[in-house]
N, C-alpha and C positions, 0 to 999 in steps of 0.2 A: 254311299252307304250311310254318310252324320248328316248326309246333307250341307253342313259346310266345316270350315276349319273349326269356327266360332264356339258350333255347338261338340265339336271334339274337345275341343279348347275346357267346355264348360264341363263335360263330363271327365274328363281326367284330373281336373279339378276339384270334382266331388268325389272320384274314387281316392285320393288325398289325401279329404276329410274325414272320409272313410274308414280310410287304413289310418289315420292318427287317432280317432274317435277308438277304436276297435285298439288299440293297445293301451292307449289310458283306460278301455273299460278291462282287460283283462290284468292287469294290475290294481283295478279296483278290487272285482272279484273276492280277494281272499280277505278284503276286511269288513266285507258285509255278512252280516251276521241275522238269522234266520231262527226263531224259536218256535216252536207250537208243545200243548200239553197235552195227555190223556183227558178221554173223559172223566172226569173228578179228580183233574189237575195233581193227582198222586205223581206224575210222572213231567218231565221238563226238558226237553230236549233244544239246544243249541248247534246248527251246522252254520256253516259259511258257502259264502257264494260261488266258490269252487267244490263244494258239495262234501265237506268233510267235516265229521262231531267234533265238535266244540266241547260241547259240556253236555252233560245227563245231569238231571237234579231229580233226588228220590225225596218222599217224606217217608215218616217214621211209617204210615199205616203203607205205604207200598210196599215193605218189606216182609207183610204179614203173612202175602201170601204169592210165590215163587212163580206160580203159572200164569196166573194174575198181573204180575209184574212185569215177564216178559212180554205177552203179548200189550199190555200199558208202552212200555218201551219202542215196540216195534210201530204202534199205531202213531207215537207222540217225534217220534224218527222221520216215519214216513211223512208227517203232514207236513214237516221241518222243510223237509230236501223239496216236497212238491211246492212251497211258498219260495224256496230258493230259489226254482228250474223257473217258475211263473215269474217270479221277478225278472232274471237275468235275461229270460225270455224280452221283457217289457222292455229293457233296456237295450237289450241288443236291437229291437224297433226302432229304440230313437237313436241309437250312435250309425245303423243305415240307413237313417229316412224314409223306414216304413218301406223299403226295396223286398223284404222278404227273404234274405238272402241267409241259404244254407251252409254254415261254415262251419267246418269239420270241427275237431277238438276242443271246443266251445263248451259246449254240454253233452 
């Protein structure tokens, strides 16, 4: 099936690395930190790389108008968590060496 011991030898080796890489990155995780702003920076949103808000930052003129500001909020949120998911994404490429590998409760 490995063809020989050697190359078993190598691969149980790299799953390892693998599994050590994969829990140092998942302890990273929560202290990576992720902001993006509305269009005309009224709005500031900070999550972490476990995908949870951090911080909101309003200026005075976001609060001028209600409707306005949620949806500010909700755009300046989303772009947060998707620079989050893209990174953890990138990351989790190099802690498996570009295998591709689908691993549940990750993201």
């Amino acid at each position: 099936m490995f063809g020989n011991l050697a190359e078993m030898a190598k691969l149980m080796s790299k799953a390892k690395d693998i599994q050590s890489n994969l829990k140092k990155f998942k302890e990273e995780l929560p202290t990576m930190e992720f902001s993006a702003s509305s269009p005309g920076s009224q709005v500031r949103v900070t999550v972490t790389g476990d995908f949870r808000i951090k911080k909101i930052e309003l200026t005075d003129e976001a609060l001028q108008d209600r409707a306005s500001l949620e949806e500010q909020i909700l755009m300046a949120t989303n772009s947060a968590l998707i620079a989050a998911k893209a990174a953890a994404q990138e990351k989790m490429g190099e802690v498996t060496g570009g295998l591709g590998l689908d691993l549940p409760g990750i993201f």
